[in-house]
C-alpha positions as CSV (number, residue, x, y, z in Angstrom):
1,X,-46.7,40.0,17.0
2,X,-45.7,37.0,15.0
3,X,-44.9,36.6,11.3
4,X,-47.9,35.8,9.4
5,X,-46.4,32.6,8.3
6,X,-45.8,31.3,11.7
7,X,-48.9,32.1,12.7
8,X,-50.3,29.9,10.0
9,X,-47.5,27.4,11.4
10,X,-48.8,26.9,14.4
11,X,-52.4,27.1,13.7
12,X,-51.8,23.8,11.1
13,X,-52.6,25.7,8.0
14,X,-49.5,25.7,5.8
15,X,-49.8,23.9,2.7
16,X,-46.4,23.9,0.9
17,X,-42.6,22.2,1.7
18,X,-41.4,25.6,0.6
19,X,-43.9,27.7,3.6
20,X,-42.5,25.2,6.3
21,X,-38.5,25.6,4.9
22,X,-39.3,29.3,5.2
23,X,-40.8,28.7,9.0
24,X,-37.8,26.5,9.7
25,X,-35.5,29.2,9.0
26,X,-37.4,31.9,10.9
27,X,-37.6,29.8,14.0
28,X,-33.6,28.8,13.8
29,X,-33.3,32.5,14.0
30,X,-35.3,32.7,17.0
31,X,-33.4,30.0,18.5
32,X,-29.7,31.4,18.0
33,X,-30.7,35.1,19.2
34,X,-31.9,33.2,22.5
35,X,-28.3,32.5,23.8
36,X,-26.8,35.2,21.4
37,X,-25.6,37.7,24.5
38,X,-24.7,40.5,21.6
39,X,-29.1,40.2,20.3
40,X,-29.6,40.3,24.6
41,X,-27.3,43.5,24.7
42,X,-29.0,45.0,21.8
43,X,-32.4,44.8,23.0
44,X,-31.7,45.8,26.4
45,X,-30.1,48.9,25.1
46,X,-33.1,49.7,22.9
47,X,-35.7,49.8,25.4
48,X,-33.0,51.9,27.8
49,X,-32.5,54.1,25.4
50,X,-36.2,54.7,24.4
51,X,-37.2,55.2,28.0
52,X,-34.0,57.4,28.6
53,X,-35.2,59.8,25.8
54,X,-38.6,60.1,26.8
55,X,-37.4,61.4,30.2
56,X,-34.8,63.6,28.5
57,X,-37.5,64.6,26.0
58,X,-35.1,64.4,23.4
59,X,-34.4,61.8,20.2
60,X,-31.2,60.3,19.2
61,X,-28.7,57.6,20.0
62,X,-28.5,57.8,23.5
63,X,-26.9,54.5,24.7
64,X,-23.2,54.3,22.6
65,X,-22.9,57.5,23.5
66,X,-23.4,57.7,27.6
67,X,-22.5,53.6,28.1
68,X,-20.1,50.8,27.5
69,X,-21.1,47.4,27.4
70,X,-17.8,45.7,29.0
71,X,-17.6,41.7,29.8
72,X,-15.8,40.9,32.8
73,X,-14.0,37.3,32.7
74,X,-12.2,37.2,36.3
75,X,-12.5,38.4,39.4
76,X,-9.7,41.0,39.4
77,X,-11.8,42.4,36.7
78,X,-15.2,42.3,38.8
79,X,-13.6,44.1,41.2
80,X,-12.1,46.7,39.2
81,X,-15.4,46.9,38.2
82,X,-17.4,47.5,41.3
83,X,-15.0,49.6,43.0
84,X,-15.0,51.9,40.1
85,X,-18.3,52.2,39.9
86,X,-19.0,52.8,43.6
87,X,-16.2,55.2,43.6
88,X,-17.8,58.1,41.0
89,X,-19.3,60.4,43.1
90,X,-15.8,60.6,45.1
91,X,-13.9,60.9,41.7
92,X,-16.7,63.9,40.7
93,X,-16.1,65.1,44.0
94,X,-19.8,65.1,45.2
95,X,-18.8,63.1,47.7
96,X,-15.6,63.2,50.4
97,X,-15.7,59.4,51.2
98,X,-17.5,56.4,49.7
99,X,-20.0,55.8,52.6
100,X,-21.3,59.8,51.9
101,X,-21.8,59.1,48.4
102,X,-25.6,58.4,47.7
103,X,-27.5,56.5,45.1
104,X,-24.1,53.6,44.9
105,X,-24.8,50.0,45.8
106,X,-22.4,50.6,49.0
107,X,-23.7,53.3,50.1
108,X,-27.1,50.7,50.5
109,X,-25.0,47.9,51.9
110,X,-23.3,50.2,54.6
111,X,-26.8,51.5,55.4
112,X,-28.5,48.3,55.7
113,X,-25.0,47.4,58.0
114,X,-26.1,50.6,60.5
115,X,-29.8,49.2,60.7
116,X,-28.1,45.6,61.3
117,X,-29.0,43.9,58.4
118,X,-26.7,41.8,56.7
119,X,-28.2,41.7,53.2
120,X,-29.9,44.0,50.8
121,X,-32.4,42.1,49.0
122,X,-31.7,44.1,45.0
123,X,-28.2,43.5,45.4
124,X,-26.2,40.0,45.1
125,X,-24.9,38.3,48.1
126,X,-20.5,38.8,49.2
127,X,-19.2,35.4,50.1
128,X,-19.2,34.2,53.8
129,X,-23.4,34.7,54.1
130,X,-24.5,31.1,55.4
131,X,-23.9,27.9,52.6
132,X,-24.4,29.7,49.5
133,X,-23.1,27.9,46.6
134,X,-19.7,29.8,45.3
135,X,-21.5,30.7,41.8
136,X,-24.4,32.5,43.5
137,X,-22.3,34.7,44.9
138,X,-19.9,38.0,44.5
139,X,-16.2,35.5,45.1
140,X,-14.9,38.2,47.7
141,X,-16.2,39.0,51.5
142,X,-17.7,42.2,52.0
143,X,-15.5,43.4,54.4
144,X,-12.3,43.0,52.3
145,X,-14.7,45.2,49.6
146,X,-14.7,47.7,52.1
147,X,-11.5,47.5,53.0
148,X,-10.1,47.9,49.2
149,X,-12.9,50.6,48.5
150,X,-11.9,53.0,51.6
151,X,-7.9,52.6,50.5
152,X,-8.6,53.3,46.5
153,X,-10.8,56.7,47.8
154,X,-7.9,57.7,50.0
155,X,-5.8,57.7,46.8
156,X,-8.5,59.6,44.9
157,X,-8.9,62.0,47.6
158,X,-4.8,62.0,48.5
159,X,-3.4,65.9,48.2
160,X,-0.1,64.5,46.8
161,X,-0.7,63.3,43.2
162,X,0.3,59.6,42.9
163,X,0.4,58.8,46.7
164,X,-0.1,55.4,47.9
165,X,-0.7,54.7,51.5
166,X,1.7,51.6,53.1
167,X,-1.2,50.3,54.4
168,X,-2.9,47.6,51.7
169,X,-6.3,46.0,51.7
170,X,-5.8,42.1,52.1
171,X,-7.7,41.5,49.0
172,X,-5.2,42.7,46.7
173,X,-2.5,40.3,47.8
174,X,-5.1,37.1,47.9
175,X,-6.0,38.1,44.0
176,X,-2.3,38.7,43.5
177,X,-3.3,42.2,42.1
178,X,-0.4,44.7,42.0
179,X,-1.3,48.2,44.1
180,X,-0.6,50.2,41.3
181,X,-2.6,48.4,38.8
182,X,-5.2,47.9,41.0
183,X,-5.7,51.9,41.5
184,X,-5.2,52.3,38.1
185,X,-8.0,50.0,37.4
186,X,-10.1,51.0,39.9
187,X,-9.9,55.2,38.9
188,X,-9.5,54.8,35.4
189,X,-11.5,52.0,33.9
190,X,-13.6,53.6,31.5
191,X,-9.6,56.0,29.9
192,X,-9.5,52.6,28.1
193,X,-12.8,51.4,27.0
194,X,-12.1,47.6,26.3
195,X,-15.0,45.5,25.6
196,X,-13.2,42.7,27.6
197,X,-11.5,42.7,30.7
198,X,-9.3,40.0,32.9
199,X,-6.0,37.9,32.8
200,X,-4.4,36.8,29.8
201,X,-5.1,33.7,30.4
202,X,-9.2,34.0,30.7
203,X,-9.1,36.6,27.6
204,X,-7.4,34.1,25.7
205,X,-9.9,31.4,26.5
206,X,-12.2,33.8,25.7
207,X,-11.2,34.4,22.2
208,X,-11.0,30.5,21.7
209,X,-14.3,30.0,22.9
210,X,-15.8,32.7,20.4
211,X,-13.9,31.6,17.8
212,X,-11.8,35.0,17.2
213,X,-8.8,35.5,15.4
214,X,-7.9,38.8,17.2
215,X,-9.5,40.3,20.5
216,X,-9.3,43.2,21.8
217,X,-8.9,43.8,26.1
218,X,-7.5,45.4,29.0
219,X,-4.9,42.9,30.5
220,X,-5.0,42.5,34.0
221,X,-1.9,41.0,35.7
């Protein structure tokens, strides 16, 4: 519901310079938490968390505590990202392979791949579907996804500790991303939580665009 004040605003009743400074100042405040991504975050995580504890039956904080809110600025870091996230139930050994895990956004894109579909209509696009404009898209192909996914769960699921197969997915040497780092990234992500990941070059434009004097991120090669 709206402040009193503004409702008074817009229904033509205030009376005093001082009443519309005070609406003035209310409504600048409105307009900065529209782009302000850190107000988005915030109320996104309250209405998670509310419907989280509900389920759970319990009170509390429940986000900072299960979640990190990390911004990716590259696309090394996007698919660090994705790989790592489609990657958990092999890492909490529920599942031997990625295409066995369940409930992953792979584990729907192989599936709809077996029923011959090409697209999965929650999920955003991989590159190479018809003309699709570069920015509506995930910037890699969805086989090379595969590809780098299947290799980073043979690591996981390798007997000897620190094994890397010969055999590397193409994708790593078209983003220039070193094996090591990659599986690193890919198996560790969340060991250090870094509100900003990517290059130094893209973190550092990030902390000129925000205006920061210091920022703290995980560097990606």
């Amino acid at each position: 519901q709206m402040p009193s004040l503004i409702q008074r605003f817009v229904s033509g009743h205030l009376v005093s310079k001082a009443e519309y400074k005070a609406c003035d100042q209310i409504i600048e405040t409105w307009r900065q938490r529209l782009y302000s991504l850190s107000w988005f975050m915030k109320e996104i995580n309250y209405d998670i968390a509310l419907l989280a504890n509900q389920e759970d039956q319990c009170t509390g904080r429940f986000w900072e505590g299960r979640f990190k809110s990390q911004a990716l600025l590259d696309d090394k870091a996007l698919l660090a990202a994705m790989a790592y996230v489609d990657l958990n139930p092999v890492r909490a050994g529920v599942a031997e392979t990625p295409e066995q895990s369940e409930h992953t956004a792979l584990k729907k894109r192989l599936t709809a791949l077996e029923q011959g579909k090409m697209k999965v209509p929650e999920l955003a696009d991989f590159m190479g579907y018809g003309h699709q404009e570069k920015r509506h898209v995930i910037p890699f192909r969805l086989t090379d996804y595969i590809e780098l996914v299947d290799w980073v769960g043979r690591q996981i699921k390798a007997d000897k500790q620190g094994y890397i197969s010969p055999q590397l997915p193409n994708i790593l040497t078209r983003l220039s991303l070193p094996q090591q780092e990659c599986l690193a990234l890919c198996t560790a992500l969340e060991k250090e939580p870094r509100l900003w990941i990517g290059s130094s070059e893209r973190l550092n434009f990030a902390k000129h665009h925000l205006k920061r004097k210091r920022m703290i991120g995980l560097h990606i090669s």
